[in-house]
C-alpha positions in Angstrom: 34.5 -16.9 1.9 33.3 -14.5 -1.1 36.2 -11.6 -2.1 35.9 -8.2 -2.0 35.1 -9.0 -6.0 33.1 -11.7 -5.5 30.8 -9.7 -3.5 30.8 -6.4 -5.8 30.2 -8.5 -8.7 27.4 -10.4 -6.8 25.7 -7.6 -5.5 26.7 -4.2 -7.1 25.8 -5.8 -11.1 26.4 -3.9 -14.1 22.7 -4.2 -15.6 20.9 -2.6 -18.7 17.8 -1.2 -18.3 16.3 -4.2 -19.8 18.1 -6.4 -16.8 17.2 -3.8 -14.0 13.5 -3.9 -14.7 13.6 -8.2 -15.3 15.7 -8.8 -12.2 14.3 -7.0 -9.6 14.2 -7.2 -6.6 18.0 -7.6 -6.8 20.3 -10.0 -4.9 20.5 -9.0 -0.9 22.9 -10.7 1.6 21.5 -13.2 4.4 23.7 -10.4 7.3 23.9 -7.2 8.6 25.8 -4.7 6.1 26.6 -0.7 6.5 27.8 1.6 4.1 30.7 3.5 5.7 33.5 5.5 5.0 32.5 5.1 0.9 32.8 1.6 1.4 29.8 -1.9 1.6 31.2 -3.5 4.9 29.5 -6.4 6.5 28.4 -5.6 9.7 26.6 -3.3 11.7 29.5 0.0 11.7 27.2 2.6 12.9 25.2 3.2 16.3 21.5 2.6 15.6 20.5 4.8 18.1 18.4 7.9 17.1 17.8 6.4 14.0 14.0 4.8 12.4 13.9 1.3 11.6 12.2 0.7 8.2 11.2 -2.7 6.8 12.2 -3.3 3.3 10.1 -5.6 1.2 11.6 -4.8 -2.2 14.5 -3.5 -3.9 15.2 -1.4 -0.9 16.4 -4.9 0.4 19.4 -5.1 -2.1 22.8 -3.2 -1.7 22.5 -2.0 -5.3 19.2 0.1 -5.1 20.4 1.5 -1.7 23.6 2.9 -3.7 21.8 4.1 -6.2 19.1 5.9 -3.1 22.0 6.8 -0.9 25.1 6.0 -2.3 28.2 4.9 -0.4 28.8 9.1 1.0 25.7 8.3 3.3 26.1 5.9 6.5 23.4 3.2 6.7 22.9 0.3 8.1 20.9 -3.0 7.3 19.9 -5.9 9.7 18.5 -9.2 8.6 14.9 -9.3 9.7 11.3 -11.6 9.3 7.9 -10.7 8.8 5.1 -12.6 10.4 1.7 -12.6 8.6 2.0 -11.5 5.2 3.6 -11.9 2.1 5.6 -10.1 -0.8 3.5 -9.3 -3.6 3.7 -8.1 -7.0 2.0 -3.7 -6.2 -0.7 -2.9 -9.0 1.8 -0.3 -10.4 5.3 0.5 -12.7 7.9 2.1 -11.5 10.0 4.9 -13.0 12.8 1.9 -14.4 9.9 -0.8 -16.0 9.7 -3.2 -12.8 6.2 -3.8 -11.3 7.3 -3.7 -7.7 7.2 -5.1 -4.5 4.4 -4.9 -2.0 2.6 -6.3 1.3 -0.5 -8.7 1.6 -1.8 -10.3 4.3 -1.2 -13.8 5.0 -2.2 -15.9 8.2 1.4 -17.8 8.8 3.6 -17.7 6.4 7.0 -16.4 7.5 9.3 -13.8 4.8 13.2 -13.2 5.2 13.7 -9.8 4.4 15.6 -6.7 6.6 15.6 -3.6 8.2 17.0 -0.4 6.8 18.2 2.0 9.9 18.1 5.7 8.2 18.5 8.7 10.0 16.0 11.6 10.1 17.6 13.6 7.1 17.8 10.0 5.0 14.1 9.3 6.3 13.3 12.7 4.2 15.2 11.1 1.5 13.4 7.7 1.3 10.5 9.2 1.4 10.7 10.7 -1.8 11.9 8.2 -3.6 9.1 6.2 -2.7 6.8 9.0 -3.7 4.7 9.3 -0.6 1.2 9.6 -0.8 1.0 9.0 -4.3 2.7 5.7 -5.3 3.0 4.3 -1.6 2.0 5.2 2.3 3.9 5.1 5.2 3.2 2.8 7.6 3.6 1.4 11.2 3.9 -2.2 11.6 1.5 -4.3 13.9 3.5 -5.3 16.5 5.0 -8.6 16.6 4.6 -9.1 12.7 8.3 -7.8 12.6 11.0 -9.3 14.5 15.0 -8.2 13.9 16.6 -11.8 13.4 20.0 -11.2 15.3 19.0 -8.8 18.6 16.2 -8.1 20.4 14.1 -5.0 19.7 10.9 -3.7 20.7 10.6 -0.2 19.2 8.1 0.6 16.3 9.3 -0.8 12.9 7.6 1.3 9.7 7.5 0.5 6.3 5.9 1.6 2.6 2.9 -0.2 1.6 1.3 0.6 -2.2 -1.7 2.7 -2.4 -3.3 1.0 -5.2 -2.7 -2.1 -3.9 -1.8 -5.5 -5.3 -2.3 -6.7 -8.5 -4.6 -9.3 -9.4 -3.5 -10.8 -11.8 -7.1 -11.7 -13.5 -8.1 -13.7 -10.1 -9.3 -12.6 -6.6 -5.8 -13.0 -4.9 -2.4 -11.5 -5.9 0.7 -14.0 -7.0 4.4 -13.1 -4.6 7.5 -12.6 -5.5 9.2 -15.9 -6.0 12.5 -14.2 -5.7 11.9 -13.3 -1.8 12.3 -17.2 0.8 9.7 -17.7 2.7 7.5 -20.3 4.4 4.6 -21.6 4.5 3.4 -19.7 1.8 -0.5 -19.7 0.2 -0.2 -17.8 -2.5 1.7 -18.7 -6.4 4.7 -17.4 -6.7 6.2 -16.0 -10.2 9.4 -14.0 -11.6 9.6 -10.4 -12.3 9.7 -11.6 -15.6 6.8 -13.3 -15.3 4.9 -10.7 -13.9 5.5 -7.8 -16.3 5.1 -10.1 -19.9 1.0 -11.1 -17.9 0.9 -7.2 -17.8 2.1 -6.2 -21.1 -0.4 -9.2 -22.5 -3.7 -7.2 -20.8 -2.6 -4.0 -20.7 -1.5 -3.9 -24.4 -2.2 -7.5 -26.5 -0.7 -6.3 -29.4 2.5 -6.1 -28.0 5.1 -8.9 -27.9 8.7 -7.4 -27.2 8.9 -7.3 -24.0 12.2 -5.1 -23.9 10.9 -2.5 -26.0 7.8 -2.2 -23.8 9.8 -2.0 -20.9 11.9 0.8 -22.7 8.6 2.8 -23.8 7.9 2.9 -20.2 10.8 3.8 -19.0 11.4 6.7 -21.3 7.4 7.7 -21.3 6.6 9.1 -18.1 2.9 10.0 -19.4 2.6 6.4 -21.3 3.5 5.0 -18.1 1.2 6.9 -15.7 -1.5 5.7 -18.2 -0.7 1.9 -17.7 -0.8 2.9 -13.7 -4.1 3.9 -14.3 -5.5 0.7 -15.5 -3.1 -1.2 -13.4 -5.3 0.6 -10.4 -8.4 -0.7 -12.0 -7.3 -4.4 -11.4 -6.3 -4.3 -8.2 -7.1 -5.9 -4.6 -6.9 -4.2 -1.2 -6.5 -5.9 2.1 -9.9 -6.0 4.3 -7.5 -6.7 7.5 -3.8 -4.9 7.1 -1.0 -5.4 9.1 0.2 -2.4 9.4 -1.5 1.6 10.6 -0.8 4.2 7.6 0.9 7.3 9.2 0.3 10.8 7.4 3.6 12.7 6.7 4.6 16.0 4.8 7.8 15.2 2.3 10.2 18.0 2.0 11.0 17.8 -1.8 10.0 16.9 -5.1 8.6 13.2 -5.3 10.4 11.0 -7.3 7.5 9.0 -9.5 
């Protein structure tokens, strides 16, 4: 059994910007976990009552982004979860830290261990934001049956964040997953975050060839980075059959892009 240690050093990293944009989506534990009291506990320490399941397809799957989101002051809790009928692609976009992140796309049988963050209404407000709503992603309500809670039965409406531009295509007519996120019977390629962002940087600017530096131009150019978006939006798929019903919100806040 991992220490205390073990388990901070295994899923709290110390990274550089460099290594938080290459290693996303971060490591995330095969159980339950809560925040509580200030502390990562394994477990489910809170009543999930009252409180909106959200499927997390990303970074929001890893300990490490939910600290930085919430961190440990807020009570949350995670449960080990699959999705049924789509896959984890790479989103035709850059986030604010130089990752091209996570995304759903449709696919007929293939099976994908992720989980289910529980947030109350006030940390619902929250997430929102930081997924800028309505301008990087939409919320959405799952299909049901495409979402099933590994370790209890549940039968409520599960929601999620799927990207509005879409997924990227990487110069072909279908997207490539995350090879980082299990899953079976998969049909499409599956390739790093690493991967991922050096194809980018080669279309969106050839004469580039330091992959660190780009990735710090974007982080520290908001402007230079909305650009790439732009053109990001240019080669990118949509689903013709979703999985999932896009539900119109208002965020109370400023959006976090």
């Amino acid at each position: 059994m991992d220490t205390k240690k073990q388990i901070d050093k295994k899923l709290f990293p110390d990274l550089s910007f460099f290594d938080r944009a290459i290693k996303y989506p971060y490591p995330s534990p095969n159980y339950s976990f809560s925040f509580s009291k200030g502390q990562f506990l394994k477990g489910i320490h809170h009543s999930l009552d009252d409180r909106v399941p959200i499927l997390s397809v990303g970074s929001n799957r890893a300990p490490l982004q939910l600290h930085r989101k919430f961190t440990f002051k807020q009570d949350i809790c995670v449960t080990p979860a699959f999705l049924f009928d789509s896959d984890i692609s790479y989103a035709a976009s850059l986030s604010s830290y130089g990752s091209m992140p996570a995304t759903q796309w449709p696919s007929v049988g293939t099976k994908v261990e992720l989980n289910v963050l529980w947030l109350t209404k006030e940390q619902l407000d929250l997430m929102h934001l930081t997924e800028a709503v309505g301008i990087a992603y939409n919320f959405v309500k799952m299909k049901p049956g495409t979402v099933k809670i590994r370790d209890f039965e549940f039968n409520g409406d599960i929601y999620g964040y799927v990207s509005i531009s879409g997924v990227y295509s990487f110069g072909l007519k279908k997207p490539k997953r995350l090879k980082q996120i299990t899953a079976l019977n998969t049909k499409l390629e599956g390739i790093s975050e690493e991967t991922a962002l050096i194809t980018v940087m080669n279309v969106l600017e050839p004469k580039q060839d330091n992959l660190s530096l780009w990735i710090w131009n974007i982080i520290n150019n908001k402007e230079y980075r909305l650009k790439l978006h732009e053109k990001l939006k240019l080669k990118a798929l949509k689903p013709k059959k979703p999985n999932w019903e896009i539900i119109s919100i208002k965020t109370n806040g400023k959006l976090i892009i």
